[in-house]
N, CA, C and O atoms as a CHARMM CRD file, in Angstrom:
* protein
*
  364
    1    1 UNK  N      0.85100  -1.18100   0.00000 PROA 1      0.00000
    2    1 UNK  CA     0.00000   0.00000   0.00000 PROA 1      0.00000
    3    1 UNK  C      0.89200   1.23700   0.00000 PROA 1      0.00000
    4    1 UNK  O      1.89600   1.30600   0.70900 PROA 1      0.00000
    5    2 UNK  N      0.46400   2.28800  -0.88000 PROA 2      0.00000
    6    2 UNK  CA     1.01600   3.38500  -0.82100 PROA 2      0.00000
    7    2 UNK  C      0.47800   5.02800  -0.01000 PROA 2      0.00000
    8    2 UNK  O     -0.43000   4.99800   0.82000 PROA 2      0.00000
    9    3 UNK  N      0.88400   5.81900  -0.23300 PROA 3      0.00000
   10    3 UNK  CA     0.34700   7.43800   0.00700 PROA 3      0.00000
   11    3 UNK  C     -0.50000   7.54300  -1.12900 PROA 3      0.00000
   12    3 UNK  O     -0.02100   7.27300  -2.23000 PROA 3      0.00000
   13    4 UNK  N     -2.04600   8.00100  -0.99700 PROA 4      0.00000
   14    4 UNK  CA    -2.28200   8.79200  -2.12000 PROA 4      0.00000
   15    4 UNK  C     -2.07000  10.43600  -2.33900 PROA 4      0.00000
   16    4 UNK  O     -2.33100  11.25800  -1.46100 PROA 4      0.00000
   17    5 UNK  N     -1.52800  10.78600  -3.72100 PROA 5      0.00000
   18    5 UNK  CA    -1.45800  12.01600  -3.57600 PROA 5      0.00000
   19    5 UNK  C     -2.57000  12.44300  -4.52000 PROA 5      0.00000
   20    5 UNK  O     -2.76700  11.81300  -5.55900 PROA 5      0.00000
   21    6 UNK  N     -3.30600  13.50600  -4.18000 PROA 6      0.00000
   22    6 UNK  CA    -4.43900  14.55200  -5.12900 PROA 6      0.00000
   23    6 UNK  C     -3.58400  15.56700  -5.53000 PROA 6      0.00000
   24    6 UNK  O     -2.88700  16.36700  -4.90600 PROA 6      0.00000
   25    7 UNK  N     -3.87100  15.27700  -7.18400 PROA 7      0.00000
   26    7 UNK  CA    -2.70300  15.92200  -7.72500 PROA 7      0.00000
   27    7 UNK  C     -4.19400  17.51400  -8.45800 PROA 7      0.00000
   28    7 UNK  O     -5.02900  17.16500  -9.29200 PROA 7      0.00000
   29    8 UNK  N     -4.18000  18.59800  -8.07500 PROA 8      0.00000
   30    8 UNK  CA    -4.71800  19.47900  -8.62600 PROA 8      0.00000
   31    8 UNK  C     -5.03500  19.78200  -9.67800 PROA 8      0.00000
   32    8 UNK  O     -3.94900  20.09300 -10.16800 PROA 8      0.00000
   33    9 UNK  N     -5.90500  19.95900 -10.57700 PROA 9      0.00000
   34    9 UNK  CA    -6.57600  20.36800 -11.93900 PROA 9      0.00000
   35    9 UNK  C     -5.32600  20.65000 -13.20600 PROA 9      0.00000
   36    9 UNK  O     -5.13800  20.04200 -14.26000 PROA 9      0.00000
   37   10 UNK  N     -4.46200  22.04600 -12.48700 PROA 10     0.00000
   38   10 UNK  CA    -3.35000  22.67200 -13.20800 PROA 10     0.00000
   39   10 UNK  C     -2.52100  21.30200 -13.80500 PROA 10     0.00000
   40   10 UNK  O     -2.70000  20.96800 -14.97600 PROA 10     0.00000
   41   11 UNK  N     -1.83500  20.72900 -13.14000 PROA 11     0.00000
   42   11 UNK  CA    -0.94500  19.41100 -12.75600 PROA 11     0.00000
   43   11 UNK  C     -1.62800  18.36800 -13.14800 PROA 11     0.00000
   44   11 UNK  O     -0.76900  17.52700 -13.41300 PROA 11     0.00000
   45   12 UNK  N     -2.52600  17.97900 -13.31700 PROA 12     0.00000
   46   12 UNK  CA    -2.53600  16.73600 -14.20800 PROA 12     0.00000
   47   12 UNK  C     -2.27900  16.23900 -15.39500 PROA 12     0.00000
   48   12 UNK  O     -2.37100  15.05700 -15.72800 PROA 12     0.00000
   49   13 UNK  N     -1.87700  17.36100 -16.19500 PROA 13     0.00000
   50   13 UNK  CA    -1.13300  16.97800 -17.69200 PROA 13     0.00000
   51   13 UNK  C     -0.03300  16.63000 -17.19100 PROA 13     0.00000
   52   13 UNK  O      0.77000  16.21400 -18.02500 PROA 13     0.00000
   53   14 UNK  N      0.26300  16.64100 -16.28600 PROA 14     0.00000
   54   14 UNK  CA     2.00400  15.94300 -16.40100 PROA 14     0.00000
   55   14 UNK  C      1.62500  14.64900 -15.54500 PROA 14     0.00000
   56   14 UNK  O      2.57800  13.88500 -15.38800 PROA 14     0.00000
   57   15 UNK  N      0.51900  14.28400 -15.00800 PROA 15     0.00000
   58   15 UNK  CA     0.36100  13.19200 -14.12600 PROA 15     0.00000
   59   15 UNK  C     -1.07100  12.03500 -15.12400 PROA 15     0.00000
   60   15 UNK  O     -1.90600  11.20000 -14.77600 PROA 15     0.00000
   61   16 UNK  N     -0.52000  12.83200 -16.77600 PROA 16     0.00000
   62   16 UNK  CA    -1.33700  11.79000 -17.68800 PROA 16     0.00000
   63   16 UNK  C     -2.61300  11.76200 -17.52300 PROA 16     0.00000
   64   16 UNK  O     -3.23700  10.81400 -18.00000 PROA 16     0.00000
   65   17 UNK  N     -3.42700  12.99800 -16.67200 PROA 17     0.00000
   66   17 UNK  CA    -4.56500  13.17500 -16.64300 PROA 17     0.00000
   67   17 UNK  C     -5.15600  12.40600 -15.02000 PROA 17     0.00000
   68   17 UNK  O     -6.30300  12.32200 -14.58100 PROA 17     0.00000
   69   18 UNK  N     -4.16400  12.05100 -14.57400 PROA 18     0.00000
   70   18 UNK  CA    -4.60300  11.34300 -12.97800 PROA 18     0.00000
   71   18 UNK  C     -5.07800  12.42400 -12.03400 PROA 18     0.00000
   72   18 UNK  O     -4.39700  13.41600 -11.77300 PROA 18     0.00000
   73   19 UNK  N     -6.12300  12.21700 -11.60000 PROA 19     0.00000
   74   19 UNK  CA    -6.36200  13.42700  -9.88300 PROA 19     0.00000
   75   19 UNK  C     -6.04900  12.60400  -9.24900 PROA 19     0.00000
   76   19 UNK  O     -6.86800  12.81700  -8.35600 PROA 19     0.00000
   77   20 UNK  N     -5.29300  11.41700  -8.77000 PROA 20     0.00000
   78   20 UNK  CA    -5.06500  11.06000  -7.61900 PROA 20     0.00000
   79   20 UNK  C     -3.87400  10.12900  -8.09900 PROA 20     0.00000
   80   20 UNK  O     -4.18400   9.48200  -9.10000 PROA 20     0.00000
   81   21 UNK  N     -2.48300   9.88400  -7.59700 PROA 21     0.00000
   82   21 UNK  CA    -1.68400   9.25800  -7.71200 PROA 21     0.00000
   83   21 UNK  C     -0.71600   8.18100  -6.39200 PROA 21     0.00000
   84   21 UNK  O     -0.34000   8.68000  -5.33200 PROA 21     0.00000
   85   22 UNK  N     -0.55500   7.24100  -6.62700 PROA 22     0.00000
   86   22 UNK  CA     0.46400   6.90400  -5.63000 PROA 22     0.00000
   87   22 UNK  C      1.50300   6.72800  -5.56600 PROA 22     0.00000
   88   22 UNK  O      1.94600   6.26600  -6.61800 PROA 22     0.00000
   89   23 UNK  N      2.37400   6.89100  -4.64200 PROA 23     0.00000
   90   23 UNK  CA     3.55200   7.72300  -4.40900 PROA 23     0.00000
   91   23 UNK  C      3.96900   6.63600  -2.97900 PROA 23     0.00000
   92   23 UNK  O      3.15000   6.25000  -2.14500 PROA 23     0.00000
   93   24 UNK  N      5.35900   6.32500  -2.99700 PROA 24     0.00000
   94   24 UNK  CA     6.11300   6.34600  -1.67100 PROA 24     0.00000
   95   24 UNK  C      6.93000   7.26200  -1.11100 PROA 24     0.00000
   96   24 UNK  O      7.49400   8.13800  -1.76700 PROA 24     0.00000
   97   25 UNK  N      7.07300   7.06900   0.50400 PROA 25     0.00000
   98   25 UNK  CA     7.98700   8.06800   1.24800 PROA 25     0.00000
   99   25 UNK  C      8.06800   8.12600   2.59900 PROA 25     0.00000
  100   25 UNK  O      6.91300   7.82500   2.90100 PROA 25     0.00000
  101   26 UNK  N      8.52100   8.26800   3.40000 PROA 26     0.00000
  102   26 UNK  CA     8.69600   8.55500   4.56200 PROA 26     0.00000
  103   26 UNK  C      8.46900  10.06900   5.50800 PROA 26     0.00000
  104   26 UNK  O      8.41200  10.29500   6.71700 PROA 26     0.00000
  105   27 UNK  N      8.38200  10.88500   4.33600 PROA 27     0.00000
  106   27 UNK  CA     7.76500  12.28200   4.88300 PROA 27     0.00000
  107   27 UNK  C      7.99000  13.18000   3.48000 PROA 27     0.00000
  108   27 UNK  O      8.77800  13.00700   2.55000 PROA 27     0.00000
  109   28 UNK  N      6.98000  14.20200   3.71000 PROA 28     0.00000
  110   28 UNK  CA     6.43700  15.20000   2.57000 PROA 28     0.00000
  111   28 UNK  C      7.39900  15.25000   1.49100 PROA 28     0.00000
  112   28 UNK  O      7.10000  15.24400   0.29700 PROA 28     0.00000
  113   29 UNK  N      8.57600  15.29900   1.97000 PROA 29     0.00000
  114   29 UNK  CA     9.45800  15.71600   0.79500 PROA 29     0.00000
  115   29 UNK  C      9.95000  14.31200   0.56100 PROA 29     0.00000
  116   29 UNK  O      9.78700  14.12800  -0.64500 PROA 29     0.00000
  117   30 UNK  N     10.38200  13.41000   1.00800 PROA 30     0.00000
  118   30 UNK  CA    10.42100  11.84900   0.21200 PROA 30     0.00000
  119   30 UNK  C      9.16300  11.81200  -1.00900 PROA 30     0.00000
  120   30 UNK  O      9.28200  11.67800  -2.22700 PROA 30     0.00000
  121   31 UNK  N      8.18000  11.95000  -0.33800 PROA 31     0.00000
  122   31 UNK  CA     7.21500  11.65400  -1.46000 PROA 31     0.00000
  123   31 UNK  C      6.81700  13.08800  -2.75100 PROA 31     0.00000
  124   31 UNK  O      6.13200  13.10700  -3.77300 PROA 31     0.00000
  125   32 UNK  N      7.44300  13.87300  -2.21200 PROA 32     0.00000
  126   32 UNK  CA     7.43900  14.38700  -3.75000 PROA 32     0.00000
  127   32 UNK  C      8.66800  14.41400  -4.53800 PROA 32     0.00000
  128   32 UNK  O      8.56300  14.76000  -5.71400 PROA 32     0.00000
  129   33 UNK  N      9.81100  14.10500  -4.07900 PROA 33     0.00000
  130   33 UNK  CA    10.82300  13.28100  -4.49000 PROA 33     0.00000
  131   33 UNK  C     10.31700  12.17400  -5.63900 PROA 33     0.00000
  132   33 UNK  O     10.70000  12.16200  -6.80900 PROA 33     0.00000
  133   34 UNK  N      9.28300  11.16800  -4.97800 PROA 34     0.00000
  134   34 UNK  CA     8.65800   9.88600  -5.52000 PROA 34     0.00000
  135   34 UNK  C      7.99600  10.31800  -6.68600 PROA 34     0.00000
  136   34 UNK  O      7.95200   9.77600  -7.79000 PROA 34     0.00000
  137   35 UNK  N      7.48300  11.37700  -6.28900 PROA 35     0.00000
  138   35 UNK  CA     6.35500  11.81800  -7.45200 PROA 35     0.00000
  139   35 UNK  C      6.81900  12.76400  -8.38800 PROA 35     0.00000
  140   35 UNK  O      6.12600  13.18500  -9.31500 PROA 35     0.00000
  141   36 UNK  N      8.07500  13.13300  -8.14200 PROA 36     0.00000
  142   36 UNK  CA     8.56900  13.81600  -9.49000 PROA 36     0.00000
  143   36 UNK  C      9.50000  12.91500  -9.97400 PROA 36     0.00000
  144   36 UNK  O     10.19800  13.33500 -10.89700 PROA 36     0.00000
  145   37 UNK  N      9.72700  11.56500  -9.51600 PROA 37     0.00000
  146   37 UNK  CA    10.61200  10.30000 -10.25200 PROA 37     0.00000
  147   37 UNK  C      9.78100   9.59400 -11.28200 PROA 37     0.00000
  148   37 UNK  O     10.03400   8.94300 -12.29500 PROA 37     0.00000
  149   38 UNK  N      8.61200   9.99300 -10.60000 PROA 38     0.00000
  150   38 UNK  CA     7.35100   8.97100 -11.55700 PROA 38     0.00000
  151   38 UNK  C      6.82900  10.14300 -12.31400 PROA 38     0.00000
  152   38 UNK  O      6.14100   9.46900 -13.08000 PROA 38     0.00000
  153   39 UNK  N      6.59200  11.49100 -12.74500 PROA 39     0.00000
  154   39 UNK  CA     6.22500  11.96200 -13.16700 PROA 39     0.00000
  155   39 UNK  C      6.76200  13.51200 -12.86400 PROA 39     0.00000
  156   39 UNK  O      6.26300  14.38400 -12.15300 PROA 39     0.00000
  157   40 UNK  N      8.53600  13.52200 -14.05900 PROA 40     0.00000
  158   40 UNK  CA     9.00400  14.46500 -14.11600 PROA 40     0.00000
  159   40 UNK  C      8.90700  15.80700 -14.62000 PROA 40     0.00000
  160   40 UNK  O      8.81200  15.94800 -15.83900 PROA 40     0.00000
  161   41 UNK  N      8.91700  16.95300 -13.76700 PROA 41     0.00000
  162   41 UNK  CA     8.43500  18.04000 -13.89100 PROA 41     0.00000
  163   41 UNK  C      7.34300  18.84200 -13.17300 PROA 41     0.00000
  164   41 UNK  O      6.82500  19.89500 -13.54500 PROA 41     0.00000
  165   42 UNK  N      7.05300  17.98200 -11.84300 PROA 42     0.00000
  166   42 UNK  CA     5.68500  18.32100 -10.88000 PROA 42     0.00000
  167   42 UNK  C      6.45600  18.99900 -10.18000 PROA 42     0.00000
  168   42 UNK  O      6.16100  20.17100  -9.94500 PROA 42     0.00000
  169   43 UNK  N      7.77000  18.36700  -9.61400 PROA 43     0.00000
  170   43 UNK  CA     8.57000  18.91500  -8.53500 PROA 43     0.00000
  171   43 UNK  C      8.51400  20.16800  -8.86500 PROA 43     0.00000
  172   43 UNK  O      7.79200  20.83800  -8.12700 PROA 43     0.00000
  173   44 UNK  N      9.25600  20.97200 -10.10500 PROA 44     0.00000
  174   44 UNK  CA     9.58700  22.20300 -10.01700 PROA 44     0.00000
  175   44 UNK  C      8.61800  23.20500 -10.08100 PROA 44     0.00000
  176   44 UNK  O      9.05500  24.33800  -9.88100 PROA 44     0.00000
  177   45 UNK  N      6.97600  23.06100 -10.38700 PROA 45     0.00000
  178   45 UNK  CA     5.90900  23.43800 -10.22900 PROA 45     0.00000
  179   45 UNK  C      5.39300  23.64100  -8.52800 PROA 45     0.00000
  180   45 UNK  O      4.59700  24.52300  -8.20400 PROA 45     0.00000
  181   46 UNK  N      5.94400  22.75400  -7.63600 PROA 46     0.00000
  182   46 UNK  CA     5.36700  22.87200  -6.28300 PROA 46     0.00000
  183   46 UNK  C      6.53300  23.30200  -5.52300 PROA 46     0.00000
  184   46 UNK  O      6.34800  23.76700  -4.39900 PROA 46     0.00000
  185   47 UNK  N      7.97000  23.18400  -6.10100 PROA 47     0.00000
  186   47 UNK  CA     8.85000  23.49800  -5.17300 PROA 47     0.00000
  187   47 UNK  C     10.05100  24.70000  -5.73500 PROA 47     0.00000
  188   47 UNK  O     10.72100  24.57500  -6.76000 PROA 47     0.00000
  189   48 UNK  N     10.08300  25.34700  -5.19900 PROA 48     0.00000
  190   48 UNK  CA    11.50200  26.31700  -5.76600 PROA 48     0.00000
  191   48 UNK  C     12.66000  25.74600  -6.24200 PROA 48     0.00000
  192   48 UNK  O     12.84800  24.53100  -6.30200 PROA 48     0.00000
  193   49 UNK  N     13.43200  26.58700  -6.57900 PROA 49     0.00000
  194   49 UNK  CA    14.87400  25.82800  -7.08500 PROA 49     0.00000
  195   49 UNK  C     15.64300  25.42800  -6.16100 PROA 49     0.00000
  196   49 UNK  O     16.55800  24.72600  -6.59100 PROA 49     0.00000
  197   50 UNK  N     15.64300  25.60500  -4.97400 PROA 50     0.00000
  198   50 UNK  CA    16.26800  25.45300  -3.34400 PROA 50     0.00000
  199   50 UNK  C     15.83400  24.18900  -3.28900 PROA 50     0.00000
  200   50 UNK  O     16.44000  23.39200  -2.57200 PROA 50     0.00000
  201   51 UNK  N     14.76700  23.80300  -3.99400 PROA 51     0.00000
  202   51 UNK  CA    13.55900  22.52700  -2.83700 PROA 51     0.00000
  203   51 UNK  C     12.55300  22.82600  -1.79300 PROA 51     0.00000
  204   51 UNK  O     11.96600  21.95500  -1.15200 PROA 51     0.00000
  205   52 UNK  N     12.37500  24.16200  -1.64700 PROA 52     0.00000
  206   52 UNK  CA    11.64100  24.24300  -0.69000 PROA 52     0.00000
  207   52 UNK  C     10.42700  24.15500  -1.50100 PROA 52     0.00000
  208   52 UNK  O     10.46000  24.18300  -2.73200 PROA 52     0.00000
  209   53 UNK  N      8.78300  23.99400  -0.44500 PROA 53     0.00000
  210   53 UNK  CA     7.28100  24.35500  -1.15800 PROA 53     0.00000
  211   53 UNK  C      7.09100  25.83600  -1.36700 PROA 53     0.00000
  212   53 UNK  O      7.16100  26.54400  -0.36300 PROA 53     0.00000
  213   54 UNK  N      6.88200  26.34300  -2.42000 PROA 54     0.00000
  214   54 UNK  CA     6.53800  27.44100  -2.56100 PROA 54     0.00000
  215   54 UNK  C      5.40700  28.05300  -1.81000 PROA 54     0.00000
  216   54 UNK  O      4.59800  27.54400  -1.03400 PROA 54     0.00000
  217   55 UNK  N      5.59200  29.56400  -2.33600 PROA 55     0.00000
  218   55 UNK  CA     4.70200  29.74000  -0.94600 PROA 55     0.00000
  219   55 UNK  C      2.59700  29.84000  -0.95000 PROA 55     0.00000
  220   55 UNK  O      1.72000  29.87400  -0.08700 PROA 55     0.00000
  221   56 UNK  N      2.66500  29.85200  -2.63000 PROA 56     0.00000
  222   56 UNK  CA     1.26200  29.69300  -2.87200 PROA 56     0.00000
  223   56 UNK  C      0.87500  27.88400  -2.83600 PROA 56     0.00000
  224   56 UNK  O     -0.28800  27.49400  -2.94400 PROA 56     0.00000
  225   57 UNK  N      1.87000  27.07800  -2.69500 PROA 57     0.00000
  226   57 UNK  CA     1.24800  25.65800  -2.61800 PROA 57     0.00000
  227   57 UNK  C      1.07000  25.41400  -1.09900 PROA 57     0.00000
  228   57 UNK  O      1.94500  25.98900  -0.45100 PROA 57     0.00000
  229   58 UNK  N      0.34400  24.84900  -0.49000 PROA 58     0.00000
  230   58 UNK  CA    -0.11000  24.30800   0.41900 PROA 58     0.00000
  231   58 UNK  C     -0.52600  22.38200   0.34900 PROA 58     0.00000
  232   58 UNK  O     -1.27500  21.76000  -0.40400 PROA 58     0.00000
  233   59 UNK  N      0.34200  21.93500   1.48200 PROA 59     0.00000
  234   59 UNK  CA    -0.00100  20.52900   1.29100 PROA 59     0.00000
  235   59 UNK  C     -0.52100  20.00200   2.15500 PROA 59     0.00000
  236   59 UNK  O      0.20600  20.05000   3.14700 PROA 59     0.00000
  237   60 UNK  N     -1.65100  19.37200   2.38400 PROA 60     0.00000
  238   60 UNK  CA    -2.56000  18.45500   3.57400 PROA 60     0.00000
  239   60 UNK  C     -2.07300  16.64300   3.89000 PROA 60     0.00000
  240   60 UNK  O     -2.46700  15.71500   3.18400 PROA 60     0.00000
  241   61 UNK  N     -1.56200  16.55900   4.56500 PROA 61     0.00000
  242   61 UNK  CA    -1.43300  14.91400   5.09700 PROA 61     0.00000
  243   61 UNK  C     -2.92200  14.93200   6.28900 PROA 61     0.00000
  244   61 UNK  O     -3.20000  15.61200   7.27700 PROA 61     0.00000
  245   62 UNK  N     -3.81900  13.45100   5.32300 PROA 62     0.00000
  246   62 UNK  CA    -4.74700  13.27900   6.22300 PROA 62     0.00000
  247   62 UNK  C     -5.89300  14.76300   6.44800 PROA 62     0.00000
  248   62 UNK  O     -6.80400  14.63700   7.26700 PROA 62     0.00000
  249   63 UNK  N     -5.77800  15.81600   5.83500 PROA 63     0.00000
  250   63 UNK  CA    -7.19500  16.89800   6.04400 PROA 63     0.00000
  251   63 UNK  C     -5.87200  17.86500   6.69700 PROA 63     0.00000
  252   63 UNK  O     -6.04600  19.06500   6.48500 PROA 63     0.00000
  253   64 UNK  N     -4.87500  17.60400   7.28200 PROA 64     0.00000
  254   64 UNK  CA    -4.37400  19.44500   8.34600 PROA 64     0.00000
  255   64 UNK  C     -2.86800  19.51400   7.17700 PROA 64     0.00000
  256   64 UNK  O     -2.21400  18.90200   6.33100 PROA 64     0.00000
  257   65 UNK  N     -3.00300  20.69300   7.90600 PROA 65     0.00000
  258   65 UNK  CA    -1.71600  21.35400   6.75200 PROA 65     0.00000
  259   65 UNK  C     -0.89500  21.13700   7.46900 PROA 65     0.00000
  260   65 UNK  O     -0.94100  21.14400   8.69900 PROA 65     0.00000
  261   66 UNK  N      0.38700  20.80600   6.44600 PROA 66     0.00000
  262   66 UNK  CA     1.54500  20.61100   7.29600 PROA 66     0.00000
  263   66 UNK  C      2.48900  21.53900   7.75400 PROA 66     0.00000
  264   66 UNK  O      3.62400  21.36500   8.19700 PROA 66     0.00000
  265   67 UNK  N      1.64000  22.84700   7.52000 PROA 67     0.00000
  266   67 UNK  CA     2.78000  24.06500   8.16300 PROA 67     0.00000
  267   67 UNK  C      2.46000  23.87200   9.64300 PROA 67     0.00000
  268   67 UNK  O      3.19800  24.23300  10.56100 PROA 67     0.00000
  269   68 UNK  N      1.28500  23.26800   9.77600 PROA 68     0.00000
  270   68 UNK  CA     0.57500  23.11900  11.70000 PROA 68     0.00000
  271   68 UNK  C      1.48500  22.10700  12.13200 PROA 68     0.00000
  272   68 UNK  O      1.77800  22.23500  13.32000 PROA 68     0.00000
  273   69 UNK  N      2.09100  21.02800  11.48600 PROA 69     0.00000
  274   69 UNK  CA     2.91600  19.88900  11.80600 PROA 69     0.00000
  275   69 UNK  C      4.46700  20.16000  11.59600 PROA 69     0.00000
  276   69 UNK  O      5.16200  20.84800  12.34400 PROA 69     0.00000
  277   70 UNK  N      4.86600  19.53800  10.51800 PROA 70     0.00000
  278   70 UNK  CA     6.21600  19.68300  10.91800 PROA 70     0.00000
  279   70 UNK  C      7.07900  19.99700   9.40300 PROA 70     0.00000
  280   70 UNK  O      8.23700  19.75500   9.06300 PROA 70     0.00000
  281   71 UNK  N      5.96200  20.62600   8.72500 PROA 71     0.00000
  282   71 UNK  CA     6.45500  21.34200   7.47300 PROA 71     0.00000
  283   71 UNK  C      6.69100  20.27500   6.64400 PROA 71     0.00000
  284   71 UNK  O      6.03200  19.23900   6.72800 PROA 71     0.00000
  285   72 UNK  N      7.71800  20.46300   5.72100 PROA 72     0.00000
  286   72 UNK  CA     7.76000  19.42000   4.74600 PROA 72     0.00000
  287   72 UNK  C      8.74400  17.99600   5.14000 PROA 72     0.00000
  288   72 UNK  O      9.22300  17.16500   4.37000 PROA 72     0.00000
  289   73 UNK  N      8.82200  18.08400   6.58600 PROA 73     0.00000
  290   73 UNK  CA     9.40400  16.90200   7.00900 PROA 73     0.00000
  291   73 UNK  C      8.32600  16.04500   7.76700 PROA 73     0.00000
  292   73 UNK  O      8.60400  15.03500   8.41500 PROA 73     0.00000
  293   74 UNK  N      7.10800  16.54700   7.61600 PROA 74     0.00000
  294   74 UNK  CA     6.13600  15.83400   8.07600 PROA 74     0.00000
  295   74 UNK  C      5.91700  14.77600   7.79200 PROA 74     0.00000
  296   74 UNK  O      5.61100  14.61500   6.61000 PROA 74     0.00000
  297   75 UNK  N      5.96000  13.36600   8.81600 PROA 75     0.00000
  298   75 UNK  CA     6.06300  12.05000   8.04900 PROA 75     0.00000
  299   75 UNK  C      4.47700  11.79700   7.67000 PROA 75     0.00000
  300   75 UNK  O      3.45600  12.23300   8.20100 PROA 75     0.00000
  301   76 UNK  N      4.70100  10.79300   6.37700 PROA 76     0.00000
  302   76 UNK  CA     3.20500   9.94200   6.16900 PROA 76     0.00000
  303   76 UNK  C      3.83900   8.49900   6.12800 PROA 76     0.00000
  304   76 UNK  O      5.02800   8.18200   6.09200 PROA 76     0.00000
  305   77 UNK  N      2.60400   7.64500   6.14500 PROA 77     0.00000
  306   77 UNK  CA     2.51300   6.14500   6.17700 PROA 77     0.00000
  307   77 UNK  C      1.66200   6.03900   5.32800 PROA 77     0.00000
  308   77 UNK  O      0.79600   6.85100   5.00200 PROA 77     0.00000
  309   78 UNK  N      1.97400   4.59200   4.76600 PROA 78     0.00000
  310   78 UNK  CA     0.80600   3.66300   3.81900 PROA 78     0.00000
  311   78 UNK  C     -0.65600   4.23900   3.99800 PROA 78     0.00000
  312   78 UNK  O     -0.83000   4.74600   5.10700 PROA 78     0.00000
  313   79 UNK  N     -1.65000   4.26700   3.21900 PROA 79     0.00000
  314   79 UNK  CA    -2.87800   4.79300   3.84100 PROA 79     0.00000
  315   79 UNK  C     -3.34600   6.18200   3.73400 PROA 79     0.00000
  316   79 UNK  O     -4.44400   6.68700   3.49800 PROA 79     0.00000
  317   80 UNK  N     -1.91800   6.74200   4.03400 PROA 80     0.00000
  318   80 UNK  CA    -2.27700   8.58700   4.08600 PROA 80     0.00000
  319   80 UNK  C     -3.22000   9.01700   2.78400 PROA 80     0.00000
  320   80 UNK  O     -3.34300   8.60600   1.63000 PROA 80     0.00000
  321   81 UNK  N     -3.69600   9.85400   3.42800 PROA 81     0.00000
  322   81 UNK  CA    -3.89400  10.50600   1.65900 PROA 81     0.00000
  323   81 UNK  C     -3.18500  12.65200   1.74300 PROA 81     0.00000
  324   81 UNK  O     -3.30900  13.68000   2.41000 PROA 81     0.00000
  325   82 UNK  N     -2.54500  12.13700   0.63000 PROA 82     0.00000
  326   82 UNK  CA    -2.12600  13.72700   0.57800 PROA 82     0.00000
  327   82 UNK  C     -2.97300  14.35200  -0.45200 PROA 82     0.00000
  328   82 UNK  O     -3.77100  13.84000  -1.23800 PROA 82     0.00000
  329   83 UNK  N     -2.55600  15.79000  -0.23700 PROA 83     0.00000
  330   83 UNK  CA    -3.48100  16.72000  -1.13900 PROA 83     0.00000
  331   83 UNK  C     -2.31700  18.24500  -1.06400 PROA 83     0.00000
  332   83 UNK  O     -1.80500  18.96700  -0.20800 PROA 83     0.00000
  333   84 UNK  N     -2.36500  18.07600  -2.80800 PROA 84     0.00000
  334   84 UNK  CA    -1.45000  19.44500  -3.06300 PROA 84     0.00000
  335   84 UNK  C     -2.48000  20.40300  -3.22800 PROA 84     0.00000
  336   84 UNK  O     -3.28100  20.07900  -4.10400 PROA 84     0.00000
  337   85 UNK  N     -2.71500  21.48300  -2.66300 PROA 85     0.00000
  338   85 UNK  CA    -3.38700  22.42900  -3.10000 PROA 85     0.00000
  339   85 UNK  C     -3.15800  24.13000  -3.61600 PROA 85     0.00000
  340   85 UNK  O     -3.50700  24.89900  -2.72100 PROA 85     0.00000
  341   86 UNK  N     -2.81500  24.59800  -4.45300 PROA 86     0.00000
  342   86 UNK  CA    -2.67300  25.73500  -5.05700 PROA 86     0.00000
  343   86 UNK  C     -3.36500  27.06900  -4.65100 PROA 86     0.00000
  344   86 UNK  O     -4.54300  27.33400  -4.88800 PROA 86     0.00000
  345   87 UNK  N     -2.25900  28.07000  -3.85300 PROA 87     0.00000
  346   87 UNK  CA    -3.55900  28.66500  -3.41500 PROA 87     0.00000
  347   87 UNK  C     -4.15200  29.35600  -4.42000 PROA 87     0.00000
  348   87 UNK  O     -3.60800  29.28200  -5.52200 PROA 87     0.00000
  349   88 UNK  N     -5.62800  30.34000  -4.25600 PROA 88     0.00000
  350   88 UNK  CA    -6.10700  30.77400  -5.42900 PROA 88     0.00000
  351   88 UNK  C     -6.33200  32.39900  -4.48700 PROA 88     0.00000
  352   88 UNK  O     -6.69400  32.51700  -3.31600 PROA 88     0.00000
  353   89 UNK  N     -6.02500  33.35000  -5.33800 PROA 89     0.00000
  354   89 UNK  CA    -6.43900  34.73300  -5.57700 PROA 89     0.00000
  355   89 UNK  C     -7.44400  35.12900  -5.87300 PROA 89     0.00000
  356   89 UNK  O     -8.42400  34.41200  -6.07800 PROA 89     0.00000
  357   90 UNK  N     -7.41900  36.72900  -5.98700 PROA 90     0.00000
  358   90 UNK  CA    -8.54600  37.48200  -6.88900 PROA 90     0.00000
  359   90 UNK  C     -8.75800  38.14800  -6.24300 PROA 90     0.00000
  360   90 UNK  O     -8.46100  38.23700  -5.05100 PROA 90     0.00000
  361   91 UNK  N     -9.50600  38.97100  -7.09500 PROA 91     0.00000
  362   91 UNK  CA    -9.75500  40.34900  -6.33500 PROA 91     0.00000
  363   91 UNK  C    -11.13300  41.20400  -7.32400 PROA 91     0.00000
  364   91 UNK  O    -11.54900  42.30800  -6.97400 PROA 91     0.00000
């Protein structure tokens, strides 16, 4: 069993049209590690050139954000479900 990740509307042309993918890892950034091995070119869309998450993406392990936890070293297990979410504007 893996992590599922919900891959956002924008991002699914590079994930072959998938909203939901699975992915291994040991915490946030293992698994998008995973998920830009399996489907290169997501990484640099959610993360800066440093590696860090940019600051309009937001990521949920299980429903809470992981800036409340332990940022992108936040571990997941088999089961989890993640969710990338993009923030949105306007005015």
């Amino acid at each position: 069993m893996a992590v599922t990740v919900r891959i956002p509307t924008p991002l699914q042309r590079i994930t072959n049209g998938q909203g939901e993918v699975a992915c291994d890892g040991k915490t946030v950034t293992e698994l998008l590690n995973d998920l830009e091995r399996r489907y290169p070119g997501v990484k640099e869309r959610i993360c800066d050139p440093q590696g860090k998450l940019r600051r309009f993406v937001n990521i949920f392990v299980n429903e809470e954000d992981i800036r409340f936890l332990k940022g992108d070293e936040t571990p997941v297990k088999d089961g989890d479900e993640v969710s990338i979410i993009p923030a949105i504007a306007g005015g």
